[in-house]
C-alpha positions in Angstrom: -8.0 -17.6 18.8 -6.1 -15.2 16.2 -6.4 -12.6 19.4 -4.5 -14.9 21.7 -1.9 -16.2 19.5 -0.9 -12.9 18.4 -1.1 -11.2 21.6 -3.7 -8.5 20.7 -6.2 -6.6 22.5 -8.9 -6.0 19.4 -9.1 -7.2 15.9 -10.9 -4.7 13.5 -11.5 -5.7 9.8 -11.5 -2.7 7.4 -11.7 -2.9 3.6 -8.0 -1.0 2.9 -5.5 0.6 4.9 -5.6 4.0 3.2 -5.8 5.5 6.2 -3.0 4.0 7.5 -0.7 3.8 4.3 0.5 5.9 2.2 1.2 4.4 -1.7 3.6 5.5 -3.9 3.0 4.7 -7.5 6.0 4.2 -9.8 6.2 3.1 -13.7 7.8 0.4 -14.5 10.1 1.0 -17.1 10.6 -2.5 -18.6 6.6 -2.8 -19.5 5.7 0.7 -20.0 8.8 1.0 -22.5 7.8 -1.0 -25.3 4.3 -0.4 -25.3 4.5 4.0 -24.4 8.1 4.3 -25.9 7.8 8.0 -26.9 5.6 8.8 -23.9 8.0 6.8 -21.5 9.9 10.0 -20.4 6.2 11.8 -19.7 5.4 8.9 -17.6 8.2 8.6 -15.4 7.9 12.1 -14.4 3.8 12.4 -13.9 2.8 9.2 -12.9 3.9 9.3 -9.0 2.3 12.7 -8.7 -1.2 11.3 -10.0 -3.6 11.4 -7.3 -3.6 8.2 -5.7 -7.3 7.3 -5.9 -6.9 7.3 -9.5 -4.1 4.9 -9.8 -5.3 2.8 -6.3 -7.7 0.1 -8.7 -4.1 -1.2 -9.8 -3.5 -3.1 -6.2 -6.8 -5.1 -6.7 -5.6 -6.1 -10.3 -7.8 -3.7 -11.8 -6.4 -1.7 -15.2 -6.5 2.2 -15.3 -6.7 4.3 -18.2 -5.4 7.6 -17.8 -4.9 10.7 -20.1 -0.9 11.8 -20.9 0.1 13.8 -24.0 -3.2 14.3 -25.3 -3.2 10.0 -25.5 -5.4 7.8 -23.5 -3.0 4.8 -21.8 -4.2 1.8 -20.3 -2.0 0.6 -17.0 -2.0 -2.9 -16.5 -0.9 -4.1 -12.6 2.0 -5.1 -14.3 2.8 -1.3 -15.3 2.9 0.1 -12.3 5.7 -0.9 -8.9 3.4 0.0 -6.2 5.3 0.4 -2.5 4.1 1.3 0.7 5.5 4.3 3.4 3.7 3.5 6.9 2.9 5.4 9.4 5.5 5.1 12.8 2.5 4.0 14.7 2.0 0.8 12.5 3.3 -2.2 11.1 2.1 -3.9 7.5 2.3 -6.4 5.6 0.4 -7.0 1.9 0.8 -10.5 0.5 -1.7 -11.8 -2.6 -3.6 -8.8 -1.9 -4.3 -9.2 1.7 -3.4 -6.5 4.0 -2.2 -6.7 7.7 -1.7 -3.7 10.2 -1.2 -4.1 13.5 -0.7 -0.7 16.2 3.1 -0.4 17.3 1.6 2.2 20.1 2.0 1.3 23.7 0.1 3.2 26.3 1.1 2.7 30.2 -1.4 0.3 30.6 0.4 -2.0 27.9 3.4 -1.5 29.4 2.5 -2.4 32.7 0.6 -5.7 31.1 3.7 -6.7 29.3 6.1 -6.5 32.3 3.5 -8.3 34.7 3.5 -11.1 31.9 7.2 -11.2 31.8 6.9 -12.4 35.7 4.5 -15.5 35.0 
């Protein structure tokens, strides 16, 4: 039914779109600042250059402690503005933590489908 009403070919169910994302992890200054003040300045600049898998438990609602100026600091979700670059090739959505991709990519044999459509 989902197939049909969304005019797809296949629906494959995958646990995360890392492979199709890319996340880009920013502080956020308003909660970070009264809790890190003196460290605030160290966390704006290091934090988007983390390795994502370390900060990725944040979109689930998971905290994360990390290690910055020789202190350990615990990111709540609430810490962290999390956005999203996609690849040309796809279109997404995350709302309430569910994910949606779907394949911008036409081949010829789309094409040609869509335009035969168009006629009937």
């Amino acid at each position: 039914v989902i197939q049909d009403e969304l005019n797809v070919k296949t629906i494959t169910t995958v646990d995360n779109l890392d492979g199709i994302v890319q996340y880009a992890y920013k502080p956020n200054l308003k909660t970070l600042g009264p809790k890190y003040g003196k460290l605030l300045g160290m966390l704006r600049k290091d934090l988007p250059n983390l390795a994502p898998e370390i900060l990725a438990p944040l979109r689930s609602g998971s905290n994360v402690s990390i290690e910055m100026g020789g202190e350990t600091i615990e990111l709540e979700p609430d810490d962290v503005l999390v956005s999203t670059e996609q690849s040309s090739e796809w279109g997404t959505a995350d709302d309430s933590g569910v994910q949606v991709a779907i394949s911008t990519k036409l081949s010829p044999e789309l094409i040609e489908e869509g335009m035969a459509r168009d006629f009937v």
